[in-house]
N, C-alpha and C positions, 0 to 999 in steps of 0.2 A: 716616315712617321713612326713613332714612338709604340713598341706592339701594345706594354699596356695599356694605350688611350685606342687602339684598334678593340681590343677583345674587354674593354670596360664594360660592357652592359650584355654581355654577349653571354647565355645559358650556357656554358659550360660545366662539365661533371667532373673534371680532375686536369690540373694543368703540372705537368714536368718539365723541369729546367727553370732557367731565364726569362723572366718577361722584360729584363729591365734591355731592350735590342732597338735597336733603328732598323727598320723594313725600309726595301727600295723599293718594291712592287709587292703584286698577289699574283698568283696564277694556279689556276686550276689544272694545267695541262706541263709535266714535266717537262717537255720540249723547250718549254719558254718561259722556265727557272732560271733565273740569274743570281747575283753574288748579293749575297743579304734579302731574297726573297721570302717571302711566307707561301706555301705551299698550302693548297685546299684540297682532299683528297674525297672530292664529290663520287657518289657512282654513278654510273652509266647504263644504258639501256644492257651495253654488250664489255663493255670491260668497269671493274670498278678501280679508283684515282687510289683508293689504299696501293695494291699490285704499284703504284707509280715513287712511293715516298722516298725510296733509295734512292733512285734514278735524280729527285727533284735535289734529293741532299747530296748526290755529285755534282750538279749543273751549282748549285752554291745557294740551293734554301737552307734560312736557320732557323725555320719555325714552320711547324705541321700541323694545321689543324684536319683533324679523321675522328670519325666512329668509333676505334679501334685503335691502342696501344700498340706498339712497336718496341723494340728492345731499347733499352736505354743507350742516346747513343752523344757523347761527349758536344759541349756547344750547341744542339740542336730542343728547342721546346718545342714540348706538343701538350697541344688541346684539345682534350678528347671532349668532343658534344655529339650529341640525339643525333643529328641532323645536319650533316656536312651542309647539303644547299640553303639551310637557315642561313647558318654561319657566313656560306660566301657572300650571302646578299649583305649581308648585316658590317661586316666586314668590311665591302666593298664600297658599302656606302659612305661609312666613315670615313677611309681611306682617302676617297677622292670627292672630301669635302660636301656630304652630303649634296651633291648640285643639283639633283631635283626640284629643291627649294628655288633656284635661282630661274628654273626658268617653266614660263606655262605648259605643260604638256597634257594633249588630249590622246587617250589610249582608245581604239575602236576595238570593240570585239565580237564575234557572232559568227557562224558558221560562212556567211558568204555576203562578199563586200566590202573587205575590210580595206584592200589594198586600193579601188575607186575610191573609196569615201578618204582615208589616208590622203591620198592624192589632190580630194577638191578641197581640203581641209587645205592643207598647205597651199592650196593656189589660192583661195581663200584668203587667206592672211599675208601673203605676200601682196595682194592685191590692197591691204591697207598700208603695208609699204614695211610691214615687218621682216626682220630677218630669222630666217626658219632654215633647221633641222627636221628632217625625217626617218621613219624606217618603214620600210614594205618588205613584204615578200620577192619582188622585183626589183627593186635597187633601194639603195639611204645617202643619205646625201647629207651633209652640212655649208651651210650657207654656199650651196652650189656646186661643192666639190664632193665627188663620190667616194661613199663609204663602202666597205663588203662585209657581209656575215653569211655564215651560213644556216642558223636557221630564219624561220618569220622573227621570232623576239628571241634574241639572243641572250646567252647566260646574266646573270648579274653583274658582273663585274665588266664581263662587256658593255653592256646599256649604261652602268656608270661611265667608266671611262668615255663613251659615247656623248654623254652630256656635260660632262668636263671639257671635253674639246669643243662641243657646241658652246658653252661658254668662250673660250679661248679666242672663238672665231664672232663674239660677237650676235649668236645666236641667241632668242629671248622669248620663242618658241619653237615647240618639237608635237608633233605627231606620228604617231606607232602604229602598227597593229600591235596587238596583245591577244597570243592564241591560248586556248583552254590548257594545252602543254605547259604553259608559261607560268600560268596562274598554280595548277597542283606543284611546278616541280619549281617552287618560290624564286624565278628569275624575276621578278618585279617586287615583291616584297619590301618594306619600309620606303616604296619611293614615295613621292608629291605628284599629284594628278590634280590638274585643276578641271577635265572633264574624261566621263568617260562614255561612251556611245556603246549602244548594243543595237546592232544592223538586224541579225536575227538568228533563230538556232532551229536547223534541220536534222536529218540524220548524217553523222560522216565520227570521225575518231573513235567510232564504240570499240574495235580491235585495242583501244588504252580505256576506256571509261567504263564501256562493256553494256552501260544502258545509257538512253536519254535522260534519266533522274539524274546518276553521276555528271551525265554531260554537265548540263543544266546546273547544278549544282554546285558546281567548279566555277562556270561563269558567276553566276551569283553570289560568289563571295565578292566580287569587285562591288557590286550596288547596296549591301544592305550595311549595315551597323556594327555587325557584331564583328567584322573585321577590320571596321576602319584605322586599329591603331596599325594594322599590316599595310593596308593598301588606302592609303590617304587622298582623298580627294574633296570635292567640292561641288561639281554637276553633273549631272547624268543628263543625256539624250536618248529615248527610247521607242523603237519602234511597236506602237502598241497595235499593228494590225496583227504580229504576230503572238501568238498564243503565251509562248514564252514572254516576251516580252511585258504582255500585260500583266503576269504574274510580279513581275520584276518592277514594275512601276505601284504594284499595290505595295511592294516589299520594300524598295527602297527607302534611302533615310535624308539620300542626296535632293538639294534642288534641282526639280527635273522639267526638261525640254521633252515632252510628247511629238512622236510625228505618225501621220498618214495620208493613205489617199481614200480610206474607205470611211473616214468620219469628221466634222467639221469640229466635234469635240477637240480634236486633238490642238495641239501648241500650232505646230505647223500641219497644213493642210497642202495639196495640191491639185489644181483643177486646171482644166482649158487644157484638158495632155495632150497633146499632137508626136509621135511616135514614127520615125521611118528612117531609111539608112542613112538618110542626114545628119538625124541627131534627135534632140529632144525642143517642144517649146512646152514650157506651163506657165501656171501663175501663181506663186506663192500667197497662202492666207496664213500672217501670224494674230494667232489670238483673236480668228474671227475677223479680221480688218486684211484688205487686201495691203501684203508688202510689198512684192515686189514681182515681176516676170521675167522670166528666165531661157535662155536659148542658148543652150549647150553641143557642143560636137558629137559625145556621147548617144550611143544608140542603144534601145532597148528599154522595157519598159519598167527593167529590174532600177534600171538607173534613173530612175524618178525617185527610188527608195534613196538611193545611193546620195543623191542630191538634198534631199531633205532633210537627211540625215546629218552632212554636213554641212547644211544651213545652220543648223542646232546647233552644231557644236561652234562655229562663227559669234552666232548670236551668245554662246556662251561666255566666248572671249571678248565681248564688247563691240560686234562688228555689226554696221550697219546693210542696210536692204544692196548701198551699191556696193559696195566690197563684195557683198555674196550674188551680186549678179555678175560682175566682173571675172569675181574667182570664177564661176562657175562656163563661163562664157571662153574666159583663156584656155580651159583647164586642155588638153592636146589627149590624144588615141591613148589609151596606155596597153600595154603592147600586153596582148595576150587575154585582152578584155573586151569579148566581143570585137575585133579586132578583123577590121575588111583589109583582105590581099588586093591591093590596087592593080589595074595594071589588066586586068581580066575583064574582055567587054563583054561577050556572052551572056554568064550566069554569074553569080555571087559566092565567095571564098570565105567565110570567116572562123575565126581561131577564137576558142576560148578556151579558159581555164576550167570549166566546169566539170569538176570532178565529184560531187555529192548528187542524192538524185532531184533535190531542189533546187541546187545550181543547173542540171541540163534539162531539166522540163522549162525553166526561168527561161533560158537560149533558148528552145526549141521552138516553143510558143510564140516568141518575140520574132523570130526567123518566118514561123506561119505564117505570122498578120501579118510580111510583109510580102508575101507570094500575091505574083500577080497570076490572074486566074489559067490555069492549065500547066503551070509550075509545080516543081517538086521540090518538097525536100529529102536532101541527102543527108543523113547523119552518120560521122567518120569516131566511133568511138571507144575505148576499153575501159577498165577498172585496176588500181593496180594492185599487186601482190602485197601478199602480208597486213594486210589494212581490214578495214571491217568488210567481211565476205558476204553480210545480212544485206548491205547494199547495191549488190551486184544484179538480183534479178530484180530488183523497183527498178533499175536504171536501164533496163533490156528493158521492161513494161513499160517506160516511159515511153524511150526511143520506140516503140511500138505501136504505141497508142497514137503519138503525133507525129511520126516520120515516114513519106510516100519507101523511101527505101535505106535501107541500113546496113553498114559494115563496119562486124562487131573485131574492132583487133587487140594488139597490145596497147598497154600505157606501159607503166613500169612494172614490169611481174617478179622484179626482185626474186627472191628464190622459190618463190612457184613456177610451175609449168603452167605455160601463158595460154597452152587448151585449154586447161583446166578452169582457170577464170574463163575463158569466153565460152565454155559451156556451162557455166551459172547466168553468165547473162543472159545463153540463148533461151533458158528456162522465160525468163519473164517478156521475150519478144514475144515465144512461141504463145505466152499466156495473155499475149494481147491481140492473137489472133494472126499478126503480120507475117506472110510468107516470104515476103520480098526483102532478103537480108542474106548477104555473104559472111560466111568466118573466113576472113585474113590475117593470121598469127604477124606476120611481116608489116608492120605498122605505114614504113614508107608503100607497101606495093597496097596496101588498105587507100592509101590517099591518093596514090595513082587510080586506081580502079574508080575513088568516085569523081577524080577529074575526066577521067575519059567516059563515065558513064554520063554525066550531065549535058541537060540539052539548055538551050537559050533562055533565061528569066529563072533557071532553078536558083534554087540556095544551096552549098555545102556549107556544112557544121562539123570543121574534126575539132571535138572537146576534150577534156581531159590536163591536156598537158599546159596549152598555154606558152607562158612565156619563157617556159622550163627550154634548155638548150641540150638536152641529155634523155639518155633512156635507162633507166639500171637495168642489170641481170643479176642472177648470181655472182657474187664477187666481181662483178666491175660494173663501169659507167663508159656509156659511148655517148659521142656527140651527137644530136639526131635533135631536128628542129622543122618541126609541122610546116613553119613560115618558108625555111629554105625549100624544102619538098617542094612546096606547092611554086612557088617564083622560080625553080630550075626548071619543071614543067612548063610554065606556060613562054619562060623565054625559048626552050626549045620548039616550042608549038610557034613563037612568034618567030623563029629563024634567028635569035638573037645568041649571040656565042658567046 
């Protein structure tokens, strides 16, 4: 593509060289510069893309867009703008045919949930016989064939290209998460949304946003007005049991889908809950009129929200009561979400991702009500390094307040010293009164201890990590996977080799 029709409408503050160039690609990352690319010289949390522009103009870019002027250098244009991540988006969308436009995508966003509701979303709409693209946190897929990123919503130019090849393959819907990260550091910016869902917002990313107002506030540019020439959409689904939410629903500008279980006001309502390690049954009310009833695999009472949530968003794309009993009826375990180790006749195993302290009181609770009487629960869990430290002793007081016993260890302590978090957490056990809790830095021999500490009918709960296959330390990453812990134990207990 033609660079002047790339950088036509693009804010820039001074361009040198050539615009009159054929681009083969974009790339952000000089590793995977080729011959006639355009080079995006984004910063980074830990290195900034300027430090990369030589490097990209050996690999064979002929055009720089950066912050920052560079020496004049024969054959090569640069475009100096504000805002290199404006640019890549903006760029990247033209680039690859603005495809947003081409296909429906619902964005979910909200501290916890994202990746359930993503999931019944897409089962959802497969179940009216659509072909569908996704991204989660735990895998992306188009039309069936697996995709890899590595963050939740990956840069701009990734997510275009992303929806490009959904096109290619015949895809004509997509469902995301879309994290608060995303939204401040403009990876989503000029796309098409035809909805967008807010599940709900607790405490967790303040170590980036510093307060819930910022949190909050981030999110909220996806629902109201004054950004819609940035983030274009058409429907909101919103959870108005939560606080934020309600706010968000007086503010919006979108046509919105309300959901709850605490008010019959709302769009979608939920009643008749029947909750246990089966799964879920209820009864959907839209609009005051009984829809439809629902019996999902899903367990927990978190995922009532989770469900209704993306009933919304169903109903938003045109989909009827049986498409979303269907969807929701197919939808399978997703791994890392509440998530039972089979296989264990005794007591009960389960994995979740609960990492904020809304997410593990949500598990913890759910785990309670299903204790049969003189049962215990065990809670297996850490907080990790370099994140927001404010949440470390809620999440000890949680686990303290509803857990018979507790073993506080690592998650990922990245370059902290992994005591040192788990004596922040011990603060808020000790402040819930709870004696009965071991510190075990060593995350597997943590899991060990509460499989051998359990007797007949308990529950374990290790939270935190989920579907995650990896532990960080300083400077590296090891393989380490709560699921395999727990299944080489009990094969050994069963003499199995």
């Amino acid at each position: 593509m033609d660079l002047k029709k790339i950088i036509k409408n693009l804010n820039y503050t001074e361009i040198i060289g050539d615009t009159d160039k054929e681009i083969s690609g974009i790339t952000f990352n000089s590793n995977n510069a080729v011959q006639d690319s355009l080079f995006v010289a984004i910063p980074g949390f830990k290195k900034d893309g300027q430090d990369y522009i030589k490097h990209a103009i050996e690999k064979g870019s002929v055009a720089v867009i950066s912050s920052r002027k560079i020496e004049k250098i024969p054959g090569i244009t640069q475009v100096i703008v504000e805002d290199p991540r404006i640019a890549l988006a903006h760029a990247s969308y033209i680039f690859f045919d603005k495809p947003s436009r081409k296909l429906k995508i619902t964005g979910i966003t909200g501290t916890n949930g994202k990746t359930t509701t993503t999931f019944l979303v897409d089962s959802m709409l497969k179940s009216a016989g659509f072909n569908t693209s996704f991204i989660t946190t735990i895998k992306s897929s188009i039309s069936g064939n697996p995709v890899r990123f590595d963050r939740t919503t990956p840069e701009a130019l990734e997510l275009n290209d992303f929806f490009k090849n959904s096109i290619k393959k015949d895809a004509t819907h997509t469902t995301m998460e879309v994290s608060s990260h995303a939204v401040d550091l403009h990876r989503i910016d000029f796309m098409d949304f035809e909805t967008f869902v807010f599940t709900n917002l607790t405490q967790d990313h303040l170590d980036y946003h510093e307060n819930m107002e910022n949190y909050f506030n981030t999110k909220k540019k996806l629902f109201i007005s004054k950004y819609r020439d940035i983030f274009k959409c058409k429907n909101a689904v919103i959870n108005i049991d939560d606080f934020y939410g309600q706010m968000l629903y007086r503010q919006t500008d979108l046509e919105t889908i309300t959901f709850s279980v605490k008010t019959k006001e709302a769009d979608l309502f939920a009643e008749n809950i029947i909750c246990d390690t089966n799964g879920i049954k209820m009864d959907i009310l839209f609009k005051g009129k009984r829809f439809t009833d629902i019996s999902s695999p899903l367990s927990g009472y978190f995922n009532v929200y989770n469900i209704l949530a993306a009933a919304g968003a169903a109903i938003s794309h045109g989909l009827g009561d049986e498409n979303i009993r269907k969807g929701a009826e197919s939808d399978t375990e997703i791994r890392g979400r509440f998530e039972k180790i089979n296989g264990i006749d005794d007591f009960t195993v389960i994995v979740d991702y609960a990492h904020t302290p809304d997410g593990l009181e949500n598990v913890l609770m759910t785990a309670k009500s299903l204790l049969k009487n003189g049962a215990r629960l065990i809670s297996v869990f850490g907080c990790g390094g370099d994140r927001d430290k404010g949440k470390r002793p809620k999440m000890g007081k949680i686990a303290g307040d509803i857990s018979d016993y507790i073993i506080i260890t690592s998650d990922n302590p990245r370059s902290e010293e992994p005591q040192s978090i788990i004596e922040m957490i011990e603060e808020g056990v000790r402040e819930a009164g709870n004696t009965c809790y071991l510190k075990i830095s060593d995350r597997k021999k943590a899991i060990l201890n509460a499989l051998e500490t359990a007797r007949k009918d308990d529950i374990v709960i290790i939270a935190g990590k989920g579907h995650e296959d990896y532990q960080e330390f300083l400077g590296k990453r090891i393989h380490f996977s709560d699921q395999e812990i727990v299944k080489e134990w009990n094969s050994r207990n069963r003499g199995v080799k």
